[in-house]
C-alpha positions as CSV (number, residue, x, y, z in Angstrom):
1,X,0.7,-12.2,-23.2
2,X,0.2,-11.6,-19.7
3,X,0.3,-14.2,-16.9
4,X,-1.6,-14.1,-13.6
5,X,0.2,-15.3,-10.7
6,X,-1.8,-16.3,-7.2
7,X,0.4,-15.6,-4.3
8,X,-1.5,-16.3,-0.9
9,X,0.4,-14.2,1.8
10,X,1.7,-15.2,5.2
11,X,-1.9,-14.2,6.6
12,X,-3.5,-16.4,4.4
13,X,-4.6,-13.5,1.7
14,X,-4.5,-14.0,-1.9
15,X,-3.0,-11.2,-3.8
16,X,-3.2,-11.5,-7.7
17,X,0.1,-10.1,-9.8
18,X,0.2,-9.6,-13.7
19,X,3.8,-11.2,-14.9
20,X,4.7,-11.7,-18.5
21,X,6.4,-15.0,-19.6
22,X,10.5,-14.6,-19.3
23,X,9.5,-12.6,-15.6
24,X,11.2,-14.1,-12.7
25,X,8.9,-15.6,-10.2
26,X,11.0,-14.0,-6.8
27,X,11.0,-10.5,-8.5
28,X,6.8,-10.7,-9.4
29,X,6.1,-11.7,-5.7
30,X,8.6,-8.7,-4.5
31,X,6.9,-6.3,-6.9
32,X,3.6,-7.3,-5.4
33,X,4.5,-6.5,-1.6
34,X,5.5,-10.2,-0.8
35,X,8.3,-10.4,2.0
36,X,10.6,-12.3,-0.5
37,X,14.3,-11.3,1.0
38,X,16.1,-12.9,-1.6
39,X,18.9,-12.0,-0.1
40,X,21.6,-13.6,-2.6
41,X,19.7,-12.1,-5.4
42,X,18.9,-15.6,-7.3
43,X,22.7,-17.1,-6.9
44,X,21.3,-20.0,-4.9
45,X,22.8,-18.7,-1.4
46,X,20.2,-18.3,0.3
47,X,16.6,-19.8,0.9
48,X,15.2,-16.4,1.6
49,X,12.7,-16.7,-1.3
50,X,11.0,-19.9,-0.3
51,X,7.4,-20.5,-1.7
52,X,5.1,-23.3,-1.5
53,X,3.6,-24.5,-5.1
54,X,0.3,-25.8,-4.9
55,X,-0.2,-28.9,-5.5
56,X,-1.7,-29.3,-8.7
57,X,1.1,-27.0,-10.0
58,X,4.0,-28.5,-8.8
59,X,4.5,-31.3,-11.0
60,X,3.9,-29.0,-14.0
61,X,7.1,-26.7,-13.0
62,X,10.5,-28.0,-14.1
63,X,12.0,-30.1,-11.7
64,X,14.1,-28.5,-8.6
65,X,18.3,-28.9,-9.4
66,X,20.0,-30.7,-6.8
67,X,21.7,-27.1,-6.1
68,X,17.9,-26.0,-5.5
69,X,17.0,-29.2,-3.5
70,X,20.1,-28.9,-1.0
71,X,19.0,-25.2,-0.3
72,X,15.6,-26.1,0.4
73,X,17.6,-28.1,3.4
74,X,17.9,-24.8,5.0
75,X,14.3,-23.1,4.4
76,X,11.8,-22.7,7.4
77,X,8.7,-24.1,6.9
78,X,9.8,-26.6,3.7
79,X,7.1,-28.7,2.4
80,X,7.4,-31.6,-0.3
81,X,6.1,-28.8,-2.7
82,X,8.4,-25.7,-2.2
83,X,10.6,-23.6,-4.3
84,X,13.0,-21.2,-4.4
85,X,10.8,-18.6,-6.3
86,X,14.5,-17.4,-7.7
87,X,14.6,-20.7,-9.6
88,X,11.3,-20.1,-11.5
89,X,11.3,-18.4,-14.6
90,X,7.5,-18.1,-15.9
91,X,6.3,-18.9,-19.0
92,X,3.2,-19.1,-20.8
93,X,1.9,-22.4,-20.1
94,X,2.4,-21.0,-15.9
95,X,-0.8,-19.1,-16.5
96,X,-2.5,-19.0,-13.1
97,X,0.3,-20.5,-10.5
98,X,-0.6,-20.3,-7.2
99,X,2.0,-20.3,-4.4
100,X,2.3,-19.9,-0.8
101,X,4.9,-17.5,0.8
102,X,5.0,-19.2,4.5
103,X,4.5,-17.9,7.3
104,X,8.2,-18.7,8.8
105,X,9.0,-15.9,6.0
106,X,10.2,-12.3,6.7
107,X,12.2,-9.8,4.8
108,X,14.8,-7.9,6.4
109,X,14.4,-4.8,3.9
110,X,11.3,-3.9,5.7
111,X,12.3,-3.3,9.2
């Protein structure tokens, strides 16, 4: 079963990607061009991978960690509804997430 994720870019663009459920939501975003560093590779280092759930999905996801919460401390551009896209692993029922990658972001593997 395949999952569409809505990812609206920095420029305010929505770009569509297919993800299946198990997929990691950092690794869909960087497969579909998104500047999501992740720079500590999902160990909860970094807040590099910082997205912005929409509201009406946010209080579907499982809840943050306090790991996840105290990282979000360091993100540029945090809202009430971000995420470390590391910490989301998609399932089924995610079917049509939408999440914003803000516009503070940038990803160093692309200079």
């Amino acid at each position: 079963m395949s999952l569409t994720i809505t990812f609206i870019d920095p420029r305010g663009r929505a770009i569509e990607a297919s993800a299946e459920p198990g997929d990691n939501l950092l690794r869909v975003g960087q497969a579909a061009g998104l500047p999501l560093e992740g720079t500590c590779e999902g160990q909860m280092a970094c807040s590099t991978c910082h997205v912005i759930v929409a509201a009406e999905w946010f209080d579907r996801l499982p809840p943050a960690s306090e790991e996840e919460e105290d990282m979000l401390d360091f993100a540029a551009g945090a809202r009430r509804t971000s995420r470390l896209s590391c910490q989301i692993d998609l399932t089924a029922e995610m079917d049509g997430l939408k999440v914003s990658v803000p516009g503070e972001s940038h990803d160093a593997r692309r200079m």
